[in-house]
N, C-alpha and C positions, 0 to 999 in steps of 0.2 A: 504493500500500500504506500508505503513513506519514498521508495526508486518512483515510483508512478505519480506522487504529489511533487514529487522534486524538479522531475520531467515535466510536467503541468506549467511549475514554475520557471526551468529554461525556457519555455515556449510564451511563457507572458513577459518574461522580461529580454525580448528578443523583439526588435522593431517591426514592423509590418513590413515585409520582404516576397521575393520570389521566394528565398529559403524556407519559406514557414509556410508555403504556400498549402500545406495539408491541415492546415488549420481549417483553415474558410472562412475563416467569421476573422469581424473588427474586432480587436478587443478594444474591452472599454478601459481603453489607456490613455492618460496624457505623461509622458515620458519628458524628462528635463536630463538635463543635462550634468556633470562632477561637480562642476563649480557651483551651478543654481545648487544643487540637492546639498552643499556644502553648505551655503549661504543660509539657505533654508532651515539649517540641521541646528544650527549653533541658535538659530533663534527662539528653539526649545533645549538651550542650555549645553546640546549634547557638544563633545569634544570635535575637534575638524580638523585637520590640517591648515593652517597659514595659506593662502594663496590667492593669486592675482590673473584672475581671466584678461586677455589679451587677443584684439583681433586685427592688431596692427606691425608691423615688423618692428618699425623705431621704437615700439612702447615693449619690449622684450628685455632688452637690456636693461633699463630703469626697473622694472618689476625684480628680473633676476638679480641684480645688486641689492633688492633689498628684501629677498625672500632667501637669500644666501646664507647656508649654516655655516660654523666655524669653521669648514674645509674649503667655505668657498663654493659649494657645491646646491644646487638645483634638480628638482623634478619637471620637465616640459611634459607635458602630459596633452595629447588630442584629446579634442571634446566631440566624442560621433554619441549616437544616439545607439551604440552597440557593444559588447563584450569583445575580448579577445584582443586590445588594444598594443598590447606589449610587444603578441607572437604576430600582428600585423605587416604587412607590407603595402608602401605608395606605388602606385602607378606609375611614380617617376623611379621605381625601383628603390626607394629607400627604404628601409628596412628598421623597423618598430614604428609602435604607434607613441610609447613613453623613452622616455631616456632620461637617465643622470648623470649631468656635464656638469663641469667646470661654467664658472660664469661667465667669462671671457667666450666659451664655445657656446652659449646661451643664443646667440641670432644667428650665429651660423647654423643651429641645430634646426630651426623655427624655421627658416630661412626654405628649410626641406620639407617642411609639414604643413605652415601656414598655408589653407588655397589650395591645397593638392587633395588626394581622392586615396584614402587607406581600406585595404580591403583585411578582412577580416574573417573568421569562421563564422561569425555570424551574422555578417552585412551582405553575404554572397556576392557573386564574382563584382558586381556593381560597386560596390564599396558606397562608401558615404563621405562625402565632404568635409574636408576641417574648415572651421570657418572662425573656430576661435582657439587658443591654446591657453591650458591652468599650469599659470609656474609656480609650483608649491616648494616650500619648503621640503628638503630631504628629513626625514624622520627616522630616529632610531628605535625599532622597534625589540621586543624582546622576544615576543609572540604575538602568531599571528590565529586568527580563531576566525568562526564562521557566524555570523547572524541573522535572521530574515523573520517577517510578520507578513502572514497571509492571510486569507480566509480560507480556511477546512469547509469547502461545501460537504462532507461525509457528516461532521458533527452541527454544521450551522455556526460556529463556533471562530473567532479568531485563534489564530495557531499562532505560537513562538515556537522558533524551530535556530537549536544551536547546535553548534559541533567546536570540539577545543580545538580543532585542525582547519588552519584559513587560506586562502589566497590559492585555492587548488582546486579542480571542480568537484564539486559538491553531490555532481550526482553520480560520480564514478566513489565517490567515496561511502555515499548510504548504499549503495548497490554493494560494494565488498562487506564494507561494515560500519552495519546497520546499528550496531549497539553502541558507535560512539557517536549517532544523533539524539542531539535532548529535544521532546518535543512539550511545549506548555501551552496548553488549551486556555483560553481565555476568557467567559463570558462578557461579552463587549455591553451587556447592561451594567454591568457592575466594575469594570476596570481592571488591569490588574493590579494585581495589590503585591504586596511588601514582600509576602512569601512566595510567590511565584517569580514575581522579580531576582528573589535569592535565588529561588532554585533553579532559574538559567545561572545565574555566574557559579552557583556552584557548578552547576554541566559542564559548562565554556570552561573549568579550571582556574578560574582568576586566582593568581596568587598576590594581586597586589592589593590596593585599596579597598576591599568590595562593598563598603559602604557607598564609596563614591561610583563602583561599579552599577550598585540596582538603581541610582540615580540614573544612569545612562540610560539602562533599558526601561528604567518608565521613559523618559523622556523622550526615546523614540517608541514606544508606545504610545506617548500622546501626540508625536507628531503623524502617525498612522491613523489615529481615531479624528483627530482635529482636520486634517487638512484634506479627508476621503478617500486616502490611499488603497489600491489595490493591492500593495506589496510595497514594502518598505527590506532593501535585500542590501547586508553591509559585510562586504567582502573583499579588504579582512576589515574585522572589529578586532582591533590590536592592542596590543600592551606595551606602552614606552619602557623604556631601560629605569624610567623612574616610578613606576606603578600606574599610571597612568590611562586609563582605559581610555581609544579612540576610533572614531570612524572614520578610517584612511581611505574607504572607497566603497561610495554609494548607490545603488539602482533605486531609484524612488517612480511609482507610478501611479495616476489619478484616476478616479472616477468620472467618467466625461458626464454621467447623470448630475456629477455635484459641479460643475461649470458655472450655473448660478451662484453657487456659495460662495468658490474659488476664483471668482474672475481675476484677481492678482496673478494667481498662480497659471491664468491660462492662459494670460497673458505674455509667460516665456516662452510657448509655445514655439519652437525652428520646424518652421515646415521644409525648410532643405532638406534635412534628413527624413523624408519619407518620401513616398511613391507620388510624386507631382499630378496623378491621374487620381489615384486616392484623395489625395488634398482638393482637386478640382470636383472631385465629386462628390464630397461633402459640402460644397456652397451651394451644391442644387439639394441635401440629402438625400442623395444616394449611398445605397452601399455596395460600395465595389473593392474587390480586390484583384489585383493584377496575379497571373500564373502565367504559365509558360508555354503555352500553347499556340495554337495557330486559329481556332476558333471562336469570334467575340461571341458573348450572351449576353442577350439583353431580356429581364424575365422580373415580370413581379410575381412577388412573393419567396420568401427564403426556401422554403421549403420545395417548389415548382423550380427554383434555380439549381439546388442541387441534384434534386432529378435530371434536368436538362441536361448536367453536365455530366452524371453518369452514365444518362444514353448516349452521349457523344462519344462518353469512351467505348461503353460497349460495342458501337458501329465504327469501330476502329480511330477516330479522330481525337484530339485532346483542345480542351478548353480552354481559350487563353484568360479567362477573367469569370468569377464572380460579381454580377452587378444585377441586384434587386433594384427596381426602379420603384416600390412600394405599391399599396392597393387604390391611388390614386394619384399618379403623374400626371403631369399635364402637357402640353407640347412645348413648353420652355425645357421640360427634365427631359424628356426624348430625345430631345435635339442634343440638350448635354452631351447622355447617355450617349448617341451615338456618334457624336465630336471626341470624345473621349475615347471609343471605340478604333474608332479610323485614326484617331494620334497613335495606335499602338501600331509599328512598321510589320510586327510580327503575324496580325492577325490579316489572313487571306480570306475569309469569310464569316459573314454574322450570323448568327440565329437568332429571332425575337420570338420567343414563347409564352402568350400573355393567353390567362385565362380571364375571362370577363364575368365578376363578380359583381365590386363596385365600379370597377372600370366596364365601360362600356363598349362591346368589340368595335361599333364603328365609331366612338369618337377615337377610339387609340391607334386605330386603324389611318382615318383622317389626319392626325395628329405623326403617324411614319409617315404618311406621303410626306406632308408638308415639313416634316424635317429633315428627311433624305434628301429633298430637294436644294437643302439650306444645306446641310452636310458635305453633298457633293462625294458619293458615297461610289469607292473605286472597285468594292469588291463584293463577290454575291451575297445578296439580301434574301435569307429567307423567313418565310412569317409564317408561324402557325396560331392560330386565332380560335376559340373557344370558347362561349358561353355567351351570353346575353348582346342582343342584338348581331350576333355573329356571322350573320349570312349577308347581311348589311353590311358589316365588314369586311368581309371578302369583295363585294364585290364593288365597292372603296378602293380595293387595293385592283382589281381583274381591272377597275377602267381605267387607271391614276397613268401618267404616262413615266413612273416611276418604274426599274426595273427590278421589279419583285417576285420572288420564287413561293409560290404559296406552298404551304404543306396542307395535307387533312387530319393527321394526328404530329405525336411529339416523335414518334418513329419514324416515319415520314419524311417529319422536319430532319431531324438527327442525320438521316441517311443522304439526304439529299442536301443539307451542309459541308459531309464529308463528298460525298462526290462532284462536289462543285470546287473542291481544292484541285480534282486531276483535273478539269476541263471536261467532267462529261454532260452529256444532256440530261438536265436536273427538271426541266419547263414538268 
């Protein structure tokens, strides 16, 4: 159970990618970045590292001279919205995403990261943009341990989930052993309290303050409960050479339902780091996810979309996108929907699979003509059309001087989407 909640958790604290395409769904995340969730962290008391976000080359040196420990010495650290930062590589071939220089070597180092594209295990081959770099202070640490706050959907329940062993993945480590994760169930009416707080750092091993230790974990317990976190994941939660319990490096993720509470917080929002097609289709409310495929979907209803996309597999073709266009679009979101469609270079053919519920076959019907038209739409259209007023919509689309491949079911559709990728006769 605890390899398969952990797993849960790589996949939520993992950006919306091609890589995580087997997900399917949005999560409901709003994801910040080391520095914010640093910025953030101290404002509930807890410990942070020193550091100075930078997203100019000249302002590198001034930061590094004065984040510089007594060796003289610097952490440049990229800010992507991904894991894997360290074992990273640039596009221009540079090799890490963090480094510990000398200060003098401080804008020479930035020089290579600032504005360039680091890819990463978990950004996929696409990598993500730097766009800003955190010169932290180097820290000496004694140990390094594991920390995270989720929701246990099994229990209903907020989870604290520790290990004394940090900065390594965590879920290659409950999968061998399982008995060195602490896990503390939380009832989120009641808080947690004083004991449960101990009884993580006694898990985690704290040898040093632990009075000042369960300070820490309330206080990132109240920055989870307070600011509508999905996961607050701190990796590592370390231990300075002087007792010192710290959070050297944080994933923090939001609730997008709580946006009204947190408009500050939603407000750091970097949409660079995500899928530019995704972002575009949230100003219409859409929900789309890009995959890797060759075939767009355009389908309301979640449930009707994922069908779609398994009968495409089953008739040999693969999906290039997840896109619900809801149970009432209009012909502003169609037009989106299939702008956003035809931006993807990858996809050689559409499918639109609308069953007509609240939507009505021939106004949605009406509504593809007239935004195909606006679209300017280069590759085969096919439309399967289903439920209310539906023959009406067919025959919308039979006179429209639009070139549209009708189907009579979603098999139909499916099959006659894929053989319009070879050039056959699909009419």
């Amino acid at each position: 159970m605890l390899p398969a909640m952990l797993g849960a958790l790589a996949c939520a604290r993992r950006c919306r990618s091609n890589s995580c395409a087997s997900q399917l769904q949005q999560l409901r995340n709003l994801n910040i970045h080391e520095y914010q969730g640093a910025q953030l962290m101290s404002q509930f008391g807890i410990n942070v590292p020193p550091g100075i976000p930078v997203t100019k080359l000249e302002d590198v040196l001034p930061a590094a001279k004065e984040m510089a420990n007594k060796d003289n010495e610097v952490v440049v650290k990229s800010q992507i919205l991904a894991g894997g930062r360290g074992l990273g590589t640039f596009k221009n071939g540079f090799k890490g995403g963090v480094h510990i220089v000398k200060v003098d070597k401080a804008e020479e180092t930035a020089k290579k990261m600032l504005g360039e594209v680091l890819v990463t295990k978990q950004t996929g081959p696409a990598g993500k943009p730097v766009g800003t770099l955190f010169i932290a202070s180097r820290m000496n640490l004694a140990k390094e341990m594991y920390f995270a706050i989720l929701t246990d959907r099994a229990s209903a329940e907020v989870l604290m989930i520790g290990c004394g062993e940090g900065g390594t993945s965590i879920e290659e480590l409950a999968e061998k052993f399982p008995e060195k994760i602490v896990k503390v169930p939380v009832d989120v009416r009641e808080g947690v309290t004083e004991a449960q707080a101990q009884q993580m750092v006694d898990g985690l091993g704290v040898d040093g303050d632990k009075a000042q230790a369960v300070k820490q974990i309330k206080g990132l317990y109240d920055l989870f409960t307070q600011k509508d976190c999905t996961m607050v994941e701190v990796n590592p939660l370390a231990m300075t050479t002087d007792g010192k319990l710290i959070a050297a490096d944080a994933k923090i993720g939001f609730d997008d339902n709580a946006s009204f509470r947190q408009q500050e917080l939603f407000k750091q929002r970097d949409t660079s780091q995500e899928d530019p097609r995704e972002v575009e289709a949230g100003k219409y409310n859409l929900n789309y996810i890009g995959l890797d495929g060759n075939i767009g979907c355009m389908v309301n209803g979640a449930g009707l979309a994922m069908a779609t996309m398994d009968i495409i597999k089953l008739h040999g073709g693969s999906p290039a996108n997840f896109l619900d266009v809801g149970g009432a679009a209009d012909e502003g979101q169609i037009l989106a929907a299939l702008n956003i469609l035809t931006s993807d270079k990858q996809v050689k053919a559409i499918l639109v699979n609308i069953f007509g519920g609240i939507m009505k076959c021939d106004v949605i019907a009406q509504g593809i003509v007239n935004a195909a038209k606006k679209a300017a739409i280069q590759v085969p259209l096919v439309v399967r059309l289903e439920g209310t007023n539906v023959e009406r919509g067919k025959a919308i689309l039979d006179e429209s001087d639009v070139s549209v491949i009708t189907a009579n079911d979603l098999d139909d559709a499916a099959e006659k989407a894929v053989e319009s990728l070879h050039g056959g006769n699909v009419a």
